[in-house]
Backbone of each chain as ProteinMPNN parsed JSONL, in Angstrom:
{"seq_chain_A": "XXXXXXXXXXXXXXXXXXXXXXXXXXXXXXXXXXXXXXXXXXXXXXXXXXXXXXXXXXXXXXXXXXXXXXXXXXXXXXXXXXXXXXXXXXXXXXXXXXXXXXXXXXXXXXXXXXXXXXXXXXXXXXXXXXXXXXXXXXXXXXXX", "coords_chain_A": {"N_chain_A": [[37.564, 61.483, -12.41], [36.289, 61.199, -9.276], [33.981, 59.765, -7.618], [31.564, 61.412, -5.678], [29.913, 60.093, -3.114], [31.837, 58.705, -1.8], [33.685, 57.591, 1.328], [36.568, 59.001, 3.092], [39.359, 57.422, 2.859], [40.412, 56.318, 5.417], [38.069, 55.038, 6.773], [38.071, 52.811, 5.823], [40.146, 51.3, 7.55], [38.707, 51.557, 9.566], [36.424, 50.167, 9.299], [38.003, 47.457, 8.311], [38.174, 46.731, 11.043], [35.947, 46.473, 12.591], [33.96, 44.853, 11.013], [34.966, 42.048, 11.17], [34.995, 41.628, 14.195], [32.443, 42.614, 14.945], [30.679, 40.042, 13.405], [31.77, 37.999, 14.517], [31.022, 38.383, 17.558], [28.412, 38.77, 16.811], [27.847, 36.099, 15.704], [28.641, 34.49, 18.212], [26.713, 35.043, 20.313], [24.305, 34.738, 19.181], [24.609, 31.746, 18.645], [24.845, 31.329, 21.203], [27.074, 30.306, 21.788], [28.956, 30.676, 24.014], [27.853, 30.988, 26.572], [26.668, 32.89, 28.68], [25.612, 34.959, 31.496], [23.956, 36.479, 30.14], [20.837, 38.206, 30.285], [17.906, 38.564, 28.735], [17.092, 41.137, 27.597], [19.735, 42.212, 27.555], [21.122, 40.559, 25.98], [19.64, 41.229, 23.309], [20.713, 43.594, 22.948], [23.333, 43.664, 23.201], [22.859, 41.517, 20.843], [22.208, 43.558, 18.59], [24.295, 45.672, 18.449], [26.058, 44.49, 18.033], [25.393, 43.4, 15.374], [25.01, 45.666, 14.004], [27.73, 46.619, 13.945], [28.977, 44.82, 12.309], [27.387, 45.407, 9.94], [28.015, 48.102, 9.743], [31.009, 48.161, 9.494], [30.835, 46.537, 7.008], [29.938, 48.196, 4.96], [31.865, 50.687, 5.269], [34.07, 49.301, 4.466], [33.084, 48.58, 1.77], [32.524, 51.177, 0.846], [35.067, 53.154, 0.768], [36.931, 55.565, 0.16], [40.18, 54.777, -1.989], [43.76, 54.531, -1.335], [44.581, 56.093, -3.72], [42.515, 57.26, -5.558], [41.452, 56.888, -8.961], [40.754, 56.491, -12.328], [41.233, 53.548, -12.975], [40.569, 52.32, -10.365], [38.151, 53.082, -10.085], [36.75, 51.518, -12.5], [37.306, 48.779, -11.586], [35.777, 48.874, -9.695], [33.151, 49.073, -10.795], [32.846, 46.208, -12.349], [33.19, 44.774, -10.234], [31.225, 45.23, -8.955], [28.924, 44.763, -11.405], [29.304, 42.185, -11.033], [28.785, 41.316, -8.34], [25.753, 41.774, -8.56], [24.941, 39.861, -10.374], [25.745, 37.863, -9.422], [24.144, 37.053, -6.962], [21.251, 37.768, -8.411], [21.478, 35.259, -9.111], [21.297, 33.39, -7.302], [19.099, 34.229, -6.32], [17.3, 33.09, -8.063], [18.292, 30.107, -7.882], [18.029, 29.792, -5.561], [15.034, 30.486, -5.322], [14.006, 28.411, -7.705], [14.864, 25.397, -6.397], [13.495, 25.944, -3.518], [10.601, 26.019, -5.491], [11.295, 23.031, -6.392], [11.006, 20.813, -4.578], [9.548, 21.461, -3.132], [9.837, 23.827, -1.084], [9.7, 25.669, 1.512], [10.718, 28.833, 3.188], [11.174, 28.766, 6.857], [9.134, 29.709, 8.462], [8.272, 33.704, 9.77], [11.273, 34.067, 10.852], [12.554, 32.657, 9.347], [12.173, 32.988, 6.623], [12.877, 35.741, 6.614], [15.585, 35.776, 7.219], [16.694, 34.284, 4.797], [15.897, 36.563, 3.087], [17.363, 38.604, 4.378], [19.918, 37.508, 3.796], [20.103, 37.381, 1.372], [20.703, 39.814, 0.237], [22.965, 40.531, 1.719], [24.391, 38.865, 0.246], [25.135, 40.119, -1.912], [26.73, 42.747, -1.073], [28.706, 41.218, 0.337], [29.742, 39.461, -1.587], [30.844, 41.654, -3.5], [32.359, 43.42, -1.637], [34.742, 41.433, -1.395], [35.29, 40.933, -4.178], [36.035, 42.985, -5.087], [38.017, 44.261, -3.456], [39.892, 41.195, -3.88], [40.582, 41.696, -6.656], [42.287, 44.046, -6.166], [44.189, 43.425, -4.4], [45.477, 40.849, -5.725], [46.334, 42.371, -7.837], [47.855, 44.269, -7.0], [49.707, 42.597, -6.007], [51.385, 41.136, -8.286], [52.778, 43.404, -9.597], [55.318, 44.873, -11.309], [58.578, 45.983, -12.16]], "CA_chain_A": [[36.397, 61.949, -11.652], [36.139, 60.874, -7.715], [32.106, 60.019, -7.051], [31.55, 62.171, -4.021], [29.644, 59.657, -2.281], [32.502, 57.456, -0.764], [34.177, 57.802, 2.428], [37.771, 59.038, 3.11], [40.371, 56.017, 3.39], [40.596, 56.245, 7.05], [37.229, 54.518, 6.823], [38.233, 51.462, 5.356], [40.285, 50.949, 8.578], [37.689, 51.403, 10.539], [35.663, 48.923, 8.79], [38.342, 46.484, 8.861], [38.071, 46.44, 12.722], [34.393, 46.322, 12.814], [33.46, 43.976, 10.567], [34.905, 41.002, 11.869], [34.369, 41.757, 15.38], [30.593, 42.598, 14.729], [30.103, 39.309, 13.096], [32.104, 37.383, 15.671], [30.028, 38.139, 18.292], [26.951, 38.168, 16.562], [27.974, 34.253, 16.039], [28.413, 33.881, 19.563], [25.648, 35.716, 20.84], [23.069, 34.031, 18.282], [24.566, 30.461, 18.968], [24.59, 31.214, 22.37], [28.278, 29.774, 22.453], [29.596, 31.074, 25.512], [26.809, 30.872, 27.481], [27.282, 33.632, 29.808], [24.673, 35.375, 32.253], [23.321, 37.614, 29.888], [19.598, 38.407, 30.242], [17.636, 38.841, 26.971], [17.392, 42.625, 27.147], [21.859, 42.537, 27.164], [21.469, 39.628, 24.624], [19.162, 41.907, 22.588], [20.83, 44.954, 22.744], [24.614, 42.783, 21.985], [22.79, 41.342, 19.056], [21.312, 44.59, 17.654], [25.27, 46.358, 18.556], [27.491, 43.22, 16.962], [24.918, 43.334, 13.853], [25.12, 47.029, 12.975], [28.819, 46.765, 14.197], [29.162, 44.354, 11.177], [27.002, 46.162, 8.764], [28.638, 49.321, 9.258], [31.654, 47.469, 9.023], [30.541, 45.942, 5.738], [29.318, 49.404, 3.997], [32.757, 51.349, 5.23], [35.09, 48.738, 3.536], [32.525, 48.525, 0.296], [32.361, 52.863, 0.688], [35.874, 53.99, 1.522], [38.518, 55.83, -1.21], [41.19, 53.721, -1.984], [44.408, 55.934, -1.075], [44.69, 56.86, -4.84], [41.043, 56.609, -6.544], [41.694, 57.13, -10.055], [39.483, 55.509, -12.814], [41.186, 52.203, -13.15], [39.917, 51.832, -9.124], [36.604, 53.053, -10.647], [36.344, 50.824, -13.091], [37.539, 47.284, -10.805], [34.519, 48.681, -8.951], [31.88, 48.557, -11.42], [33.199, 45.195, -12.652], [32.619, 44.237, -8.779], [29.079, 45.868, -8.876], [28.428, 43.831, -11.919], [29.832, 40.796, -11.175], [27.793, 41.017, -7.539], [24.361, 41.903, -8.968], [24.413, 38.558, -10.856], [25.919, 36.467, -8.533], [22.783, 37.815, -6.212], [20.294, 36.849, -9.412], [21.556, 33.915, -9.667], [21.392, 33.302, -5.861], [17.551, 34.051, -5.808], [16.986, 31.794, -9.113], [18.624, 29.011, -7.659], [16.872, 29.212, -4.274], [13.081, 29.753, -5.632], [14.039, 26.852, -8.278], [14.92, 24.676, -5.437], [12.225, 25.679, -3.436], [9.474, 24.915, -6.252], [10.994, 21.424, -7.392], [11.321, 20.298, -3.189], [8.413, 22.174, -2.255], [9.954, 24.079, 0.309], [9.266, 26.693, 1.721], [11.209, 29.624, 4.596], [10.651, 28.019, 8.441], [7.883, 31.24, 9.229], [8.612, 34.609, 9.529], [12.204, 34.172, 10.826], [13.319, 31.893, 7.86], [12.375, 34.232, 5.381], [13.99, 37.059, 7.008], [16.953, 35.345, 6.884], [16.669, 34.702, 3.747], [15.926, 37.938, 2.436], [19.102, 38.734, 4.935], [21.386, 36.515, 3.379], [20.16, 37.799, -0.281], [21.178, 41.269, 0.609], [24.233, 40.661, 2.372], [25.777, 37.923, -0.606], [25.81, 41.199, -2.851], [27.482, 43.327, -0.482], [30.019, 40.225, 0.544], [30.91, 40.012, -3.003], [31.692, 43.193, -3.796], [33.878, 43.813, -0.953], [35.426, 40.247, -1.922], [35.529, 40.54, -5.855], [37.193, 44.149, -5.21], [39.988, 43.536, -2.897], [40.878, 40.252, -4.422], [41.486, 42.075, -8.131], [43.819, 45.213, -5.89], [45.281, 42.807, -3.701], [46.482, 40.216, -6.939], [47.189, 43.218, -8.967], [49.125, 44.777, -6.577], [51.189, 41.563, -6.189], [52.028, 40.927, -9.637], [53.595, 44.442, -9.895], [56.88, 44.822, -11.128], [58.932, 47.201, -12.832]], "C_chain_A": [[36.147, 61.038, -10.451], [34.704, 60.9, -7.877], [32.476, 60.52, -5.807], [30.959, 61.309, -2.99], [30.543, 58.42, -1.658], [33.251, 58.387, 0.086], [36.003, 57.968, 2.302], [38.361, 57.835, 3.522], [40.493, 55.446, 4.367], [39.245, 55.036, 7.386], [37.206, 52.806, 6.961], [38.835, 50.725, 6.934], [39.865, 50.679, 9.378], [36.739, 49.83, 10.738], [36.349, 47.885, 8.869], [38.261, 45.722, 10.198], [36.743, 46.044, 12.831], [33.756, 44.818, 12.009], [33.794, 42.92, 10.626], [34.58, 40.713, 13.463], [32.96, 41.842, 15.708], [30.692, 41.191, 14.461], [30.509, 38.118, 13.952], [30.821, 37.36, 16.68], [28.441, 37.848, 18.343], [26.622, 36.528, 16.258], [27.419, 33.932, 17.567], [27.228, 34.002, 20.266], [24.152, 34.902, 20.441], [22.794, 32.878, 18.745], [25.014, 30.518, 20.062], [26.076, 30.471, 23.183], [29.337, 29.636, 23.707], [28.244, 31.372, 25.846], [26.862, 31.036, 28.693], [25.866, 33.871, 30.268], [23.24, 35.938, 31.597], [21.564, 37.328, 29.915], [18.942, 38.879, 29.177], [17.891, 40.206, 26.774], [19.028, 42.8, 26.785], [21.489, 41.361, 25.954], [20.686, 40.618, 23.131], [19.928, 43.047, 21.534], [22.702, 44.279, 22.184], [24.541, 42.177, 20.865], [23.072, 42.293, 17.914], [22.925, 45.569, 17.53], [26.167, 45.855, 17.937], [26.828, 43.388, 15.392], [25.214, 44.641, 13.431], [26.842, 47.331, 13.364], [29.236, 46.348, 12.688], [28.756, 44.914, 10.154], [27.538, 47.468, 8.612], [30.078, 49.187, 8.556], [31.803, 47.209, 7.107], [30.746, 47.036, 4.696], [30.667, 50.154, 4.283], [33.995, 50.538, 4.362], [34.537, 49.045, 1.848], [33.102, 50.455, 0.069], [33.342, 53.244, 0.58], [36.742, 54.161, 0.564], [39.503, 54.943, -1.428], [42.236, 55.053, -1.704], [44.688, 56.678, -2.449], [43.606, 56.883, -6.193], [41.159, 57.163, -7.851], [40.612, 55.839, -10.324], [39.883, 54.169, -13.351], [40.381, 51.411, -11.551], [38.498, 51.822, -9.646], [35.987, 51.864, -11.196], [36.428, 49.097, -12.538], [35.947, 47.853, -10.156], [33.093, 48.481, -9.453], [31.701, 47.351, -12.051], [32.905, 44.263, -11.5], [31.097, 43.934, -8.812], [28.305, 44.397, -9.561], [28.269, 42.399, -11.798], [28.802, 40.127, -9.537], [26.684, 40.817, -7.597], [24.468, 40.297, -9.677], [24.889, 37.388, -9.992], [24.393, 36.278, -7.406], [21.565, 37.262, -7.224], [20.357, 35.565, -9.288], [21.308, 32.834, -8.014], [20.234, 33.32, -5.251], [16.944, 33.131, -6.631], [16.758, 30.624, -8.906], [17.647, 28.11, -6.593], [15.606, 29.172, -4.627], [13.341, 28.399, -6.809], [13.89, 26.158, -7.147], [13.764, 24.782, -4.547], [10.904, 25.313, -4.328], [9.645, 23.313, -6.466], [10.809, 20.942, -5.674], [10.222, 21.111, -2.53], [8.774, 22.552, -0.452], [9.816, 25.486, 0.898], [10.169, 27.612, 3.545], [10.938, 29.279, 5.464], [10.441, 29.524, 8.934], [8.891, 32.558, 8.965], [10.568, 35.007, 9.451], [13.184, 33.733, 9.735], [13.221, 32.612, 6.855], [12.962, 35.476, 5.608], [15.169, 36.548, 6.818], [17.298, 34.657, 5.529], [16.582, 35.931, 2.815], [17.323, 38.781, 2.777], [19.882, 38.521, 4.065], [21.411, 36.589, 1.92], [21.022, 38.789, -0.71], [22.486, 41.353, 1.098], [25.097, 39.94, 1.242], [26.359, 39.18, -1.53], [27.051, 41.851, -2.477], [29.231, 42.59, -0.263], [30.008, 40.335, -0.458], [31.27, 40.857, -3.836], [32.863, 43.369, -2.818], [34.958, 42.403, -1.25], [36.306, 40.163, -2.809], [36.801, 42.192, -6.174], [38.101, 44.482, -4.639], [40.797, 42.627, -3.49], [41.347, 40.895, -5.737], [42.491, 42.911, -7.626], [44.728, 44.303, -5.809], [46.079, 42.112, -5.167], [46.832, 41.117, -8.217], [48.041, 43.849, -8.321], [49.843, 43.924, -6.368], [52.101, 41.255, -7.212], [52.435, 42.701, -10.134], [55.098, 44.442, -10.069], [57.333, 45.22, -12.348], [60.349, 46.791, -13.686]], "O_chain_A": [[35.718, 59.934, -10.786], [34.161, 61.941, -8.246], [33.404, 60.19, -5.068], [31.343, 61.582, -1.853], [30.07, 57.404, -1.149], [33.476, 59.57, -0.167], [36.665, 57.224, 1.579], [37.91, 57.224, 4.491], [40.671, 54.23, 4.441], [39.475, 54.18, 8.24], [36.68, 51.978, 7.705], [38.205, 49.81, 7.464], [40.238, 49.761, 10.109], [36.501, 48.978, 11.594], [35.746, 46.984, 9.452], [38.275, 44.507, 10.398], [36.62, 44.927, 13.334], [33.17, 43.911, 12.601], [32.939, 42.231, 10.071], [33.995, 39.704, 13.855], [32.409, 41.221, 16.617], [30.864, 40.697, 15.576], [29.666, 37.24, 14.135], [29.877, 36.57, 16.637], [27.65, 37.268, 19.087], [25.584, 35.902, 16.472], [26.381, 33.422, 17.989], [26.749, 33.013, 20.82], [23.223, 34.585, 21.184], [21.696, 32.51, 19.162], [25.843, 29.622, 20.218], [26.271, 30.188, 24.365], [30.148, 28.801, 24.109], [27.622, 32.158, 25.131], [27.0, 30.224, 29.607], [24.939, 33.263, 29.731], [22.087, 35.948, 32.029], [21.128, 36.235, 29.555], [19.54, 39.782, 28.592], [18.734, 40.581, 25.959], [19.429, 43.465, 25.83], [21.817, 41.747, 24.832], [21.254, 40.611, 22.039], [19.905, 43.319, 20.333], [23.161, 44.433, 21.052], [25.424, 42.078, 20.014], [23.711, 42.162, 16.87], [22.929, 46.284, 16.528], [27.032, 46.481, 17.325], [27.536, 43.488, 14.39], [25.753, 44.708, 12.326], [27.216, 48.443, 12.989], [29.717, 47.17, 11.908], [29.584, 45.06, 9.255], [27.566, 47.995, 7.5], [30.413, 49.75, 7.514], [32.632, 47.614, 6.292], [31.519, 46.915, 3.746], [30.956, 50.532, 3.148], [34.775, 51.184, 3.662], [35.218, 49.536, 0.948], [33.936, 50.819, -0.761], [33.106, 54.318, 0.026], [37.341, 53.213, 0.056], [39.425, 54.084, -0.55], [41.877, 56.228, -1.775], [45.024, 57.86, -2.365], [43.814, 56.623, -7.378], [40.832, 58.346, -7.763], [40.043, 54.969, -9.664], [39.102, 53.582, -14.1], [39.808, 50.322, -11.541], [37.777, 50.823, -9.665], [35.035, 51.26, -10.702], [35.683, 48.258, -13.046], [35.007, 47.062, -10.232], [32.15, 47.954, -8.864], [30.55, 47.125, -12.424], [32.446, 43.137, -11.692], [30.278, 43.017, -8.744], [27.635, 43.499, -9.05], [27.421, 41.644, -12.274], [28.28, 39.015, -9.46], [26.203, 39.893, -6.941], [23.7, 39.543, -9.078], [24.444, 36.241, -9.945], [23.803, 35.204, -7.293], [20.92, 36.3, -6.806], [19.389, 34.807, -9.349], [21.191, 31.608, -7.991], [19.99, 32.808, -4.158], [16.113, 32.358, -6.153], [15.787, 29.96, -9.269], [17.051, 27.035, -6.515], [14.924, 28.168, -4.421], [12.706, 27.371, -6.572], [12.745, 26.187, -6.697], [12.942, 23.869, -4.629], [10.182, 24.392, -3.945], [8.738, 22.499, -6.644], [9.733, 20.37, -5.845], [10.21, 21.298, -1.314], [8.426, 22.11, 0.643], [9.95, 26.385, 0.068], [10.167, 27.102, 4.665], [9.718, 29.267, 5.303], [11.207, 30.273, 9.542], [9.907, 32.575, 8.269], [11.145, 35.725, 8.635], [14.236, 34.25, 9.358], [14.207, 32.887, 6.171], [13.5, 36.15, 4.729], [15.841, 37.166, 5.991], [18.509, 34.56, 5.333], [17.315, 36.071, 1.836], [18.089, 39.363, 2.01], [20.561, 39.409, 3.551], [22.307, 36.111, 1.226], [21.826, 38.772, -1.642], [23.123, 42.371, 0.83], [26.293, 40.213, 1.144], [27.538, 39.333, -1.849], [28.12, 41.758, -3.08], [30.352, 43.037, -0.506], [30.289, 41.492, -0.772], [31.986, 40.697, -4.824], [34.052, 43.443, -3.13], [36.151, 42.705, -1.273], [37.453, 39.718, -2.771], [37.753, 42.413, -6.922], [39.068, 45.013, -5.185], [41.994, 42.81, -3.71], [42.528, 40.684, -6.016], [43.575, 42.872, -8.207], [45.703, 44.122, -6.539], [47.062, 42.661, -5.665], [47.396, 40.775, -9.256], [49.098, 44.107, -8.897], [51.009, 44.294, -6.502], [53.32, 41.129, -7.09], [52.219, 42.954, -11.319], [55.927, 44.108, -9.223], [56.776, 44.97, -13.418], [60.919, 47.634, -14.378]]}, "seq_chain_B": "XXXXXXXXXXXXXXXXXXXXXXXXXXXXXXXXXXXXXXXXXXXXXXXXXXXXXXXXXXXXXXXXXX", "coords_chain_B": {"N_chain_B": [[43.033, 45.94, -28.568], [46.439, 47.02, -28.52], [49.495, 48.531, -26.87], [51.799, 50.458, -26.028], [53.035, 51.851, -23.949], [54.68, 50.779, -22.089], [57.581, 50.035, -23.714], [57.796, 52.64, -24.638], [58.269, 54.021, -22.051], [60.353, 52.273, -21.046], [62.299, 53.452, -22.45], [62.933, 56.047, -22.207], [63.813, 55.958, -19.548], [62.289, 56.044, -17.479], [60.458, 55.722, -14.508], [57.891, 52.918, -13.449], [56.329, 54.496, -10.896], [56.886, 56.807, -10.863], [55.864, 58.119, -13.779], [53.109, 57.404, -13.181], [53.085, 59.207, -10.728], [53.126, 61.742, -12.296], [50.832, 61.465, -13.941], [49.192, 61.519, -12.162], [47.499, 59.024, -11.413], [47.482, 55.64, -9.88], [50.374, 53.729, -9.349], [49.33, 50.636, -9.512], [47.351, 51.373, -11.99], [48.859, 52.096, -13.919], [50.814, 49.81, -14.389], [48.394, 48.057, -14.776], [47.101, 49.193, -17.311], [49.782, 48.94, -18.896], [50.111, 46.056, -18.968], [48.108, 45.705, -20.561], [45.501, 44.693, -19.275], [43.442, 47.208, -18.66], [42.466, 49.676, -20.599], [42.727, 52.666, -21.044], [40.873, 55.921, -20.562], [40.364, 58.692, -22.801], [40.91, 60.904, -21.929], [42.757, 59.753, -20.129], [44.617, 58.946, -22.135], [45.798, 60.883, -23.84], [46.859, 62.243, -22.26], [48.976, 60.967, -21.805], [50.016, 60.657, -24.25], [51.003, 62.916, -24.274], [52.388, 63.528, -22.158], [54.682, 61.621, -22.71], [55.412, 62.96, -25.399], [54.389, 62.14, -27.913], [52.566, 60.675, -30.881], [49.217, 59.88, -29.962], [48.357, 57.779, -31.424], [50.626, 56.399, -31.911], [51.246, 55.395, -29.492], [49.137, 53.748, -28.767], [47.352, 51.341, -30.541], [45.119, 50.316, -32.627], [43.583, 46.851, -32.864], [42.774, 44.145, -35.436], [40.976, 43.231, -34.832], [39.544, 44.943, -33.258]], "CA_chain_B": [[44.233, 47.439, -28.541], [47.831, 46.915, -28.016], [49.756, 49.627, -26.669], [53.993, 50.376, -26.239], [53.312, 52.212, -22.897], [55.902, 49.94, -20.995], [58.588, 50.05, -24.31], [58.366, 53.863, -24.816], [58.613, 54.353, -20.809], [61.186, 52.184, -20.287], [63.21, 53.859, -23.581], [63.3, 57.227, -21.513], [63.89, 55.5, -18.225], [60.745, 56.22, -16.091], [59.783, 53.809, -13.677], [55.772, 53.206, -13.32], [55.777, 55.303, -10.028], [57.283, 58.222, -11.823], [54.504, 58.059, -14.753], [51.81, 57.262, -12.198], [53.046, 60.472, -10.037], [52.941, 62.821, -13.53], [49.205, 61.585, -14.732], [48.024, 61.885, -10.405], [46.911, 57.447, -10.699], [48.257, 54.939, -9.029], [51.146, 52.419, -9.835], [48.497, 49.984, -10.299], [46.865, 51.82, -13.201], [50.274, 51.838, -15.375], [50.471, 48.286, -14.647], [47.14, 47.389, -15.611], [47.599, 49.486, -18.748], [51.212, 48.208, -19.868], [50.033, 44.791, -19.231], [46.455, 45.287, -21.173], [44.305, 44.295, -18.721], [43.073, 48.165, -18.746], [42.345, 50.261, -21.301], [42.542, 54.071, -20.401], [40.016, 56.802, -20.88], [40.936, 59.314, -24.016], [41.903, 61.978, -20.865], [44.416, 59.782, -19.75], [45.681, 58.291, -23.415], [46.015, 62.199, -24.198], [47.973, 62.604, -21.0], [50.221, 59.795, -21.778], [50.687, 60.995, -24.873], [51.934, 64.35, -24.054], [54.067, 63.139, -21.665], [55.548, 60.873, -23.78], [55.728, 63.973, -26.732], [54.104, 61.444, -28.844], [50.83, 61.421, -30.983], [48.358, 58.72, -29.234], [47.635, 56.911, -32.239], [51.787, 55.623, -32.01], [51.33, 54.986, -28.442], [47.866, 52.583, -29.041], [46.916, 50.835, -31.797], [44.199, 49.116, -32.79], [43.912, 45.137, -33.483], [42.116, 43.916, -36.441], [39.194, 42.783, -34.222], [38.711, 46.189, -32.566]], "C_chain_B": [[45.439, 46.961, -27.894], [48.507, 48.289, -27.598], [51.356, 49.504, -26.043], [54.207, 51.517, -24.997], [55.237, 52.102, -22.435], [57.089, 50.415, -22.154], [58.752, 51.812, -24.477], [58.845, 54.507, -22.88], [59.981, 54.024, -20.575], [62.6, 52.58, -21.447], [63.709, 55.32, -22.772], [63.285, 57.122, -20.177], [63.161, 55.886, -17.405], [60.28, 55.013, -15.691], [57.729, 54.583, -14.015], [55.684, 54.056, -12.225], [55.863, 56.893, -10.675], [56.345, 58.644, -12.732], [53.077, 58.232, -14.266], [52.132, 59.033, -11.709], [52.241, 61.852, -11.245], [51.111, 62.615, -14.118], [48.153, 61.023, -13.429], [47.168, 60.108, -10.832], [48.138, 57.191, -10.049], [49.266, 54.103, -10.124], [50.549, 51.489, -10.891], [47.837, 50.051, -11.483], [47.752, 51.902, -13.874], [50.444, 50.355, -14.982], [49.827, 47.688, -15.445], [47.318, 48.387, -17.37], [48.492, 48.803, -19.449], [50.634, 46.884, -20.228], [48.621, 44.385, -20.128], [45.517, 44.954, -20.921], [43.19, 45.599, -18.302], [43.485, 48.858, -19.597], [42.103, 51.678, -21.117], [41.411, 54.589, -20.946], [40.814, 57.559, -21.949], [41.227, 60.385, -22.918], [42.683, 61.108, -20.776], [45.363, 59.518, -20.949], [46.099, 59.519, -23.712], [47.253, 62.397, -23.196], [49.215, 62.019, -21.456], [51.076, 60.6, -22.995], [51.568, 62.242, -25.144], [52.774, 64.507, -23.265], [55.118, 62.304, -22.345], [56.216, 61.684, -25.186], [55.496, 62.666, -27.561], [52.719, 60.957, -29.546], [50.321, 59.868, -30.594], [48.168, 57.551, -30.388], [49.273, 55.654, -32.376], [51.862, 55.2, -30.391], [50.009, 53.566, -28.362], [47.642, 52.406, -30.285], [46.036, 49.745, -31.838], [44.137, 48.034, -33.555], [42.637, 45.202, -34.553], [40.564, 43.462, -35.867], [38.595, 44.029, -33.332], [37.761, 46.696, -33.039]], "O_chain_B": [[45.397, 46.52, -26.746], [47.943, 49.268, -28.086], [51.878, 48.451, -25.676], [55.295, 52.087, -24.919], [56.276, 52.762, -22.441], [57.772, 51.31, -21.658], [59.903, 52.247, -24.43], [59.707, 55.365, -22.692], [60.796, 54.825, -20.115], [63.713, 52.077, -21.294], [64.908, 55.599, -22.795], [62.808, 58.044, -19.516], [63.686, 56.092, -16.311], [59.915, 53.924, -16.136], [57.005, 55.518, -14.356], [54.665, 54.716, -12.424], [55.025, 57.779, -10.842], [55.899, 59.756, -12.45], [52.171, 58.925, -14.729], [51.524, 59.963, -12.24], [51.255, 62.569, -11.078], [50.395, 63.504, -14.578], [47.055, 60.468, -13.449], [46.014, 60.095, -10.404], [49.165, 57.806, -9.759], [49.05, 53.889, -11.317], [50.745, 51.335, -12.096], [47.651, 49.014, -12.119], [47.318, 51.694, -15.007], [49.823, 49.709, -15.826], [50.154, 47.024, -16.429], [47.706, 47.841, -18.403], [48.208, 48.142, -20.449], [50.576, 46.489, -21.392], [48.166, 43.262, -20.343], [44.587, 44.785, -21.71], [42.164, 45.271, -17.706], [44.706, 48.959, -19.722], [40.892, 51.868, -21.011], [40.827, 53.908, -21.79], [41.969, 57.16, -22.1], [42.277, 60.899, -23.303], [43.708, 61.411, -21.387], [46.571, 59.753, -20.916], [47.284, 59.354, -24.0], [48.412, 62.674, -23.504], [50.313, 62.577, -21.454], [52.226, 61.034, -22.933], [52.485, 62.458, -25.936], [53.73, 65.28, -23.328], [56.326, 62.539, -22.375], [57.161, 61.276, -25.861], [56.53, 62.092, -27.904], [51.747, 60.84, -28.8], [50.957, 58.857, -30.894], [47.809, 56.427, -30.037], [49.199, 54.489, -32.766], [52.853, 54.502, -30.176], [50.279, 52.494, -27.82], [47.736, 53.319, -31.106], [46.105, 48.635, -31.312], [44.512, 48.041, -34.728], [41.745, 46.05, -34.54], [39.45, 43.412, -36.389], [37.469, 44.077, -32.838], [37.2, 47.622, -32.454]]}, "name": "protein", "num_of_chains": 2, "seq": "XXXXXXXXXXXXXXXXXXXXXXXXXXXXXXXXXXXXXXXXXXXXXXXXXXXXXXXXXXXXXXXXXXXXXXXXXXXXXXXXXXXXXXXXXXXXXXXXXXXXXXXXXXXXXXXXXXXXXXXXXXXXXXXXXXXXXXXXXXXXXXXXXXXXXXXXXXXXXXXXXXXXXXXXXXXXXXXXXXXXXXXXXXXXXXXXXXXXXXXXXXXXXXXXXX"}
């Protein structure tokens, strides 16, 4: 049984391209590394185009058929799922621990956004992570 | 669960792509089977076993801790 909600294969490609290029520039752009002309409105609008470059990125690799989705792919993926959701628990645990014993607290609105960011995104990163690395080293150790 | 995939396959000379092609997975899924690190669904152990002409219960078998 195929879930209907993922994306044809072709996708994944896509997403490969995107999602390092999005997050590239959203580096540069952020930390201002090349420190070109741009005027905030172009720095704005190259943030807001490199970030959803990357997040689409992100969601077409996590989303996209494998070329033969059968239910051993299925099942590496809910083993992903699982294995993300607690890394993610354990990832907000750690940080409010740490903030209570160090009394510390997000630097204002932007610090907690980026935190809440960077909660949301570790899931995502380890899923697409935890479920390539089991194809990729199972498709290496193949042999007949 | 142990299972004699790989020894009854490679008794009637079928590679894993060949097996894979006949029960529509991938490679990878007779892999991960032969080698035990996946355990099929009762559709595909059925499959197997009717390609194989052999009743499922001589193709898997269960360990004393199952």
């Amino acid at each position: 049984m195929n879930p209907s909600f993922l994306l044809p294969n072709r996708f994944k490609k896509i997403g490969i391209i995107l999602f390092p290029i999005g997050f590239i520039i959203w580096i540069i752009t952020q930390r201002g590394l090349f420190n070109t002309d741009l005027n905030q409105t172009m720095k704005v609008i190259t943030l807001t185009l490199s970030f959803f470059s990357f997040l689409f990125g992100l969601y077409f690799i996590s989303f996209s058929k494998e070329p033969i989705e059968d239910e051993y792919i299925n099942s590496v993926r809910l083993k992903s799922f699982q294995i993300s959701s607690i890394t993610q628990m354990v990832f907000f645990l750690i940080s409010f621990i740490i903030m209570f014993i160090f009394n510390l607290q997000p630097n204002g609105d932007g610090g907690l956004s980026i935190f809440l960011l960077s909660s949301i995104l570790i899931f995502w990163i380890m899923y697409m992570v935890i479920f390539n690395y089991t194809l990729i080293t199972n498709k290496s150790k193949l042999d007949d | 669960m142990i299972n004699y995939v790989k020894e009854i396959r490679v008794s009637i000379g079928m590679t894993q792509q060949e097996l894979g092609d006949l029960l529509k997975v991938s490679r990878q899924t007779i892999f991960s089977i032969e080698t035990g690190k996946y355990v099929p669904s009762t559709i595909l152990s059925l499959k197997i076993s009717k390609i194989f002409n052999k009743p499922v219960e001589k193709i898997f078998v269960l360990e004393k801790n199952d």
